[in-house]
C-alpha positions in Angstrom: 0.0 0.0 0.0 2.4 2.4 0.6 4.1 2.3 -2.9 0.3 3.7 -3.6 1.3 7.3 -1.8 1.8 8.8 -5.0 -1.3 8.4 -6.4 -1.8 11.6 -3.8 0.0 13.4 -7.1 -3.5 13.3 -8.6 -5.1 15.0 -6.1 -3.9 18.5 -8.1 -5.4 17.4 -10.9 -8.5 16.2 -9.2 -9.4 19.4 -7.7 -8.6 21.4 -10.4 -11.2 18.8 -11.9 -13.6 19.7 -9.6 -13.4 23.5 -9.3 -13.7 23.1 -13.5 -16.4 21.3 -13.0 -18.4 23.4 -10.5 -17.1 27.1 -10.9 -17.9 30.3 -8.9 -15.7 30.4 -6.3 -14.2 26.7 -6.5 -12.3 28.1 -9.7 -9.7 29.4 -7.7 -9.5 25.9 -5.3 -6.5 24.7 -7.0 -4.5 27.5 -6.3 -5.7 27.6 -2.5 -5.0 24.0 -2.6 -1.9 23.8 -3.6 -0.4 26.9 -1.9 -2.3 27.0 0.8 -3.9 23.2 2.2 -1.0 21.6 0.7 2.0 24.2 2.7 -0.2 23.8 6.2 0.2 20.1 5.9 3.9 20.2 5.1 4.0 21.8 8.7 1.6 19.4 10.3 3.4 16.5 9.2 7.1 15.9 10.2 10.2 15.1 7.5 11.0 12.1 6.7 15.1 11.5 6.0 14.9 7.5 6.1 16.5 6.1 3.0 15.7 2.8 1.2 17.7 -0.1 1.3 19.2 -1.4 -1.1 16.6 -4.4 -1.1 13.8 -2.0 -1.2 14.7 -0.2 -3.7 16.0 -3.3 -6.5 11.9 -4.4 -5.2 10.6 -0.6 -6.2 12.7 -0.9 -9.2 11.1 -4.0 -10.6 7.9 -2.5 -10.0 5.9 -1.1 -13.4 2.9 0.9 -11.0 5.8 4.0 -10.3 6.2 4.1 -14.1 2.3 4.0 -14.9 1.8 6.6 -12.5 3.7 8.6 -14.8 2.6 7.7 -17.9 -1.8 8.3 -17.0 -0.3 12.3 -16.3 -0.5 12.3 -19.9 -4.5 11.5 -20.6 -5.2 13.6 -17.4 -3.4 16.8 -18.3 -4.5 16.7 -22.2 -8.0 16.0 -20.5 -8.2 19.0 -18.4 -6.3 21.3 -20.6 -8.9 20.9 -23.4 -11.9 20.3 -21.1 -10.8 23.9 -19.1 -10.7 25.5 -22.9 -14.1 24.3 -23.7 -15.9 25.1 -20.5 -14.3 28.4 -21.1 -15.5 28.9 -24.5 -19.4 27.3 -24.3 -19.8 28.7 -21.0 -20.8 31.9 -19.6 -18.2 32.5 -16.8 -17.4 35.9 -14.7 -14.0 36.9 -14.9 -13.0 36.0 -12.3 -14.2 32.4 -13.2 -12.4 32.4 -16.4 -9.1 34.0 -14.4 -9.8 31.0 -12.0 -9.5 28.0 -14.0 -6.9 29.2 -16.3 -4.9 29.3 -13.0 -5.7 25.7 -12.3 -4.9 24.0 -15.5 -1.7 26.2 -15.4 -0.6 24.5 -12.2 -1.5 21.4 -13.5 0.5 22.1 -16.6 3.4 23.0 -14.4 2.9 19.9 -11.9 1.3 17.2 -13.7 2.7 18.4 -16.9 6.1 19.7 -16.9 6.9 18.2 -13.3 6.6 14.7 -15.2 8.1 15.4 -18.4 11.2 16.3 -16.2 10.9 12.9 -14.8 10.5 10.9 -18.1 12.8 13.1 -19.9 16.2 11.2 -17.8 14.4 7.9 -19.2 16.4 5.5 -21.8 13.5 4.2 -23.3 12.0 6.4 -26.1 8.6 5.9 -25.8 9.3 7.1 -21.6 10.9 10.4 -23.7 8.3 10.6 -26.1 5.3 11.5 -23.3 7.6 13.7 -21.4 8.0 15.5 -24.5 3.9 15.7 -25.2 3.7 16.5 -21.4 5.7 19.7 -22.3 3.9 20.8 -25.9 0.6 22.1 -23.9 3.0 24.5 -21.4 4.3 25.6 -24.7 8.8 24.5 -22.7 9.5 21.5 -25.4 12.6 23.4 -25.5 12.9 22.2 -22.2 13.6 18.7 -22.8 17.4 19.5 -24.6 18.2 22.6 -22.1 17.5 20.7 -18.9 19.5 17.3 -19.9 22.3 19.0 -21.7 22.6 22.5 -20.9 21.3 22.1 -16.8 22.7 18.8 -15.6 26.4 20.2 -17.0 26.3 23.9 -15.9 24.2 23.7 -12.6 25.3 25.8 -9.7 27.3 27.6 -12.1 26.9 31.6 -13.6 26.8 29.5 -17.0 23.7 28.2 -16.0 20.4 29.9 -16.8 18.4 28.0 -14.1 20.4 28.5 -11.2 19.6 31.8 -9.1 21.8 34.0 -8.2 22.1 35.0 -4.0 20.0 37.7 -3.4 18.3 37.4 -6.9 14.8 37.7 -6.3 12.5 35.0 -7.9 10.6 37.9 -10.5 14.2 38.8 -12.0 14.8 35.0 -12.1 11.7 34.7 -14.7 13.1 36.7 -16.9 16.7 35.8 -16.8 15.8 32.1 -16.9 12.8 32.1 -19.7 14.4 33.6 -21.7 18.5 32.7 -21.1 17.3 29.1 -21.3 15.4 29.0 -24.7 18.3 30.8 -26.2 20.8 28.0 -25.2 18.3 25.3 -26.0 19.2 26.7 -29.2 22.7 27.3 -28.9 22.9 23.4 -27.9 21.2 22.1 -30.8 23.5 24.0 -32.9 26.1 21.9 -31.6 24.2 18.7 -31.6 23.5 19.1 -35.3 27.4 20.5 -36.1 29.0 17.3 -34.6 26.4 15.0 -36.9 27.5 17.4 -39.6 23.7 18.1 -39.9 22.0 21.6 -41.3 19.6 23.4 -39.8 17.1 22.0 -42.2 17.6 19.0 -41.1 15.2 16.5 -40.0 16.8 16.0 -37.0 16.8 19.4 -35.8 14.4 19.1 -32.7 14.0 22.5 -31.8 12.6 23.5 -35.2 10.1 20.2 -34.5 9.0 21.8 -31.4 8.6 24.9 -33.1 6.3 23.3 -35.3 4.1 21.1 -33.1 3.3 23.7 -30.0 2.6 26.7 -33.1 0.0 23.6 -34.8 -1.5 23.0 -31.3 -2.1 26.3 -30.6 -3.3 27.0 -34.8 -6.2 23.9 -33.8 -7.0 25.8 -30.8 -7.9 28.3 -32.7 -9.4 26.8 -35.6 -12.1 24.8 -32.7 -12.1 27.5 -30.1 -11.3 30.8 -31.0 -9.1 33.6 -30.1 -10.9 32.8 -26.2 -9.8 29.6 -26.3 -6.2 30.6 -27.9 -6.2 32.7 -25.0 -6.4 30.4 -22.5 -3.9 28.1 -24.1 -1.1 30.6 -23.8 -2.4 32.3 -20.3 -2.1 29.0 -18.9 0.8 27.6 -20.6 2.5 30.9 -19.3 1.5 30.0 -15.6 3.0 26.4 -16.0 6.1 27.3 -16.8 6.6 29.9 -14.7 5.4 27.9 -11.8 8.6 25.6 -13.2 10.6 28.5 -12.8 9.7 29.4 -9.3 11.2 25.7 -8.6 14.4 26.1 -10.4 14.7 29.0 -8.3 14.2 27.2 -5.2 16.1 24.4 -6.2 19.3 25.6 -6.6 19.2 29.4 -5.1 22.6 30.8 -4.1 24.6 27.7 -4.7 27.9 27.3 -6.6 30.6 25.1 -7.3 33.8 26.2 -7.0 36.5 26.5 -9.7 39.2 24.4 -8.8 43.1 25.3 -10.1 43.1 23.9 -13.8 40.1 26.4 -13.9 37.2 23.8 -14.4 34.2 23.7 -11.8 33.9 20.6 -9.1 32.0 17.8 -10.4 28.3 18.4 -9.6 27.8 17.0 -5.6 25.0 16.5 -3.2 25.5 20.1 -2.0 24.9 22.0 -5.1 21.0 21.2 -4.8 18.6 22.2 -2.0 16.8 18.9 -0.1 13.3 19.0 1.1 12.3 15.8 3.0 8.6 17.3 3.8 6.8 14.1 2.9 3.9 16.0 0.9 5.5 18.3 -1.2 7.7 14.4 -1.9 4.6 12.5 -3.1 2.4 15.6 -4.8 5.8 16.0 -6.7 7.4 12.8 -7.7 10.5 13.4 -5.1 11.5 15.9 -6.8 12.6 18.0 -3.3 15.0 15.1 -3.0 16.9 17.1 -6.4 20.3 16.5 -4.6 20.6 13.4 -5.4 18.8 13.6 -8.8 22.0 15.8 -9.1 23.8 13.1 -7.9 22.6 10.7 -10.6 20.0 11.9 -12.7 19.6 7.9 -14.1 17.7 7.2 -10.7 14.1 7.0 -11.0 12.5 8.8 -8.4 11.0 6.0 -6.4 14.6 5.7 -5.1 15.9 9.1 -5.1 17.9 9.0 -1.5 18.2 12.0 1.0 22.2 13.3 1.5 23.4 14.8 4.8 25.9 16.8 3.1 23.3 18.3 1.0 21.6 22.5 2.3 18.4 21.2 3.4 15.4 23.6 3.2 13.4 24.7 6.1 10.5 24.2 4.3 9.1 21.8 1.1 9.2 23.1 -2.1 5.3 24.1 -2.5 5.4 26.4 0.9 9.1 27.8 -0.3 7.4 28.9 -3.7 5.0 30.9 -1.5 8.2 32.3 0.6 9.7 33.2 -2.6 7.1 35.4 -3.8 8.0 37.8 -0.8 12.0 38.3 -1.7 12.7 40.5 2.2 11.2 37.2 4.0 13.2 34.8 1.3 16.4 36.3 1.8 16.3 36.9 5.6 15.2 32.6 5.5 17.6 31.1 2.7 20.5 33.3 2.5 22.1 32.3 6.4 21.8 28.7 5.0 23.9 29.3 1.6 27.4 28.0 2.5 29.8 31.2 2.4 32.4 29.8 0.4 29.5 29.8 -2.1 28.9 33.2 -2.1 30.2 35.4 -4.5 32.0 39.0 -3.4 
């Protein structure tokens, strides 16, 4: 039973479901849910540090349900995506109604979607790569897939690296810097990718310009069936998924750098470059992801497994009620920026 927890990860989904499905106020339960229920719980219930052995985990290992927990995010978020877009176009809705659920499906875009992709995208197997990849068309971050696995896991907790804040950045110039810094280098690494194959950028196997293609087509048959409302909602809610995956790079990694060592390369990449949350809610609603020091560690292990390092900054808080801290930069800093190691901090 308890290799069920995860199903929990649903629960976004499901009331974002249900605050679809019944309106008025409710449109705006997702957002109190997960920022608000969710955060109050991570402080009810206490961490969790214990690590598998390495009998349980060759057990969770041989165990398909953690992958097909995975793989059903894909009917659910193309379900809710395109059921939030038509209850948004054939229905009469306040506002604040419409403001509402495009909020939802963005966080389910950002959770369910991109969250998972993240996940799937470290998998060998293609067809694992190919649903993180349509988990990432509707937030409109395909680019994602190349910028995390070979521009991130390289440069992390480095200035080269787009997604790693800078101490006493605040998480609204982290936005822009990152958006925008780390669709430029998604470029800037297929270029190479397609120079060592001696390919042009014609070429079939130029992924970017596929992505290009397939999120401008799924927003053209938005469109075409639902109108400029519907395109609307598409993009305003695509825009709050990535950004909410931009509030946790910012977490993740805030303040923390390797050091150059004497030949003038950076330390390998080590527990201590990531921050660790072991708040056991904000580790089931998000796939282990607070455990992203040893993801670090060895982004091969699936995150059934993902083990909890003493030598790695560990946050006061999870991830969902750090997001909220994050939003109020005075209260961040005065938190997060005593716990950055000082040898990490740049004069």
């Amino acid at each position: 039973m308890k290799d069920l927890k995860y199903l929990a990860a649903f629960s976004i989904p499901v009331v974002a479901f249900i605050g679809l499905y019944t309106k008025g106020y409710f449109s705006f339960l997702t957002p109190f849910y997960a920022f608000v229920m969710i955060p109050v719980l991570e402080l009810i219930f206490p961490v969790d540090t214990k690590n598998l052995t390495s009998e349980e985990a060759d057990h969770k290992l041989k165990r398909q349900i953690f992958d097909w927990l995975l793989y059903l995010n894909l009917p659910i978020v193309y379900g809710l995506v395109f059921f939030g877009i038509y209850e948004a176009t054939t229905t009469a809705m306040e506002t604040y109604e419409l403001v509402g659920v495009i909020i939802s499906v963005g966080i389910v875009l950002g959770v369910n979607g991109i969250n998972v992709a993240h996940e799937l995208g470290h998998r060998q197997q293609t067809n694992e790569r190919f649903i993180g990849k349509a988990l990432l068309l509707p937030a409109q971050y395909m680019h994602f897939y190349i910028e995390h696995n070979f521009g991130h896991h390289l440069h992390a907790a480095t200035p080269e690296d787009p997604a790693t804040a800078r101490y006493n950045q605040t998480v609204y110039s982290f936005w822009l810097t990152s958006i925008f810094r780390q669709y430029i280098s998604a470029w800037n690494i297929q270029k190479k990718l397609l120079d060592n194959n001696d390919q042009h950028f014609f070429s079939v196997k130029n992924d970017m310009l596929w992505y290009v293609v397939f999120q401008a087509a799924y927003l053209i048959l938005v469109f075409m069936f639902f109108g400029a409302l519907g395109l609307l909602f598409a993009l305003t809610s695509a825009i709050i998924g990535f950004v909410l995956l931009e509030t946790v790079n910012y977490i993740e990694h805030y303040g923390l750098l390797r050091i150059k060592t004497k030949s003038g390369r950076y330390e390998r990449v080590k527990e201590m470059h990531s921050w660790n949350s072991n708040h056991v809610i904000g580790r089931i609603v998000l796939y282990e992801l607070t455990r992203h020091s040893d993801h670090h560690f060895k982004s091969s292990k699936k995150y059934q497994i993902l083990d909890c390092h003493d030598e790695s900054p560990q946050m006061p808080y999870g991830y969902p009620t750090s997001m909220v801290l994050a939003m109020v930069p005075p209260l961040w800093f005065k938190i997060m920026n005593k716990r950055v190691p000082k040898e990490m901090i740049l004069t």
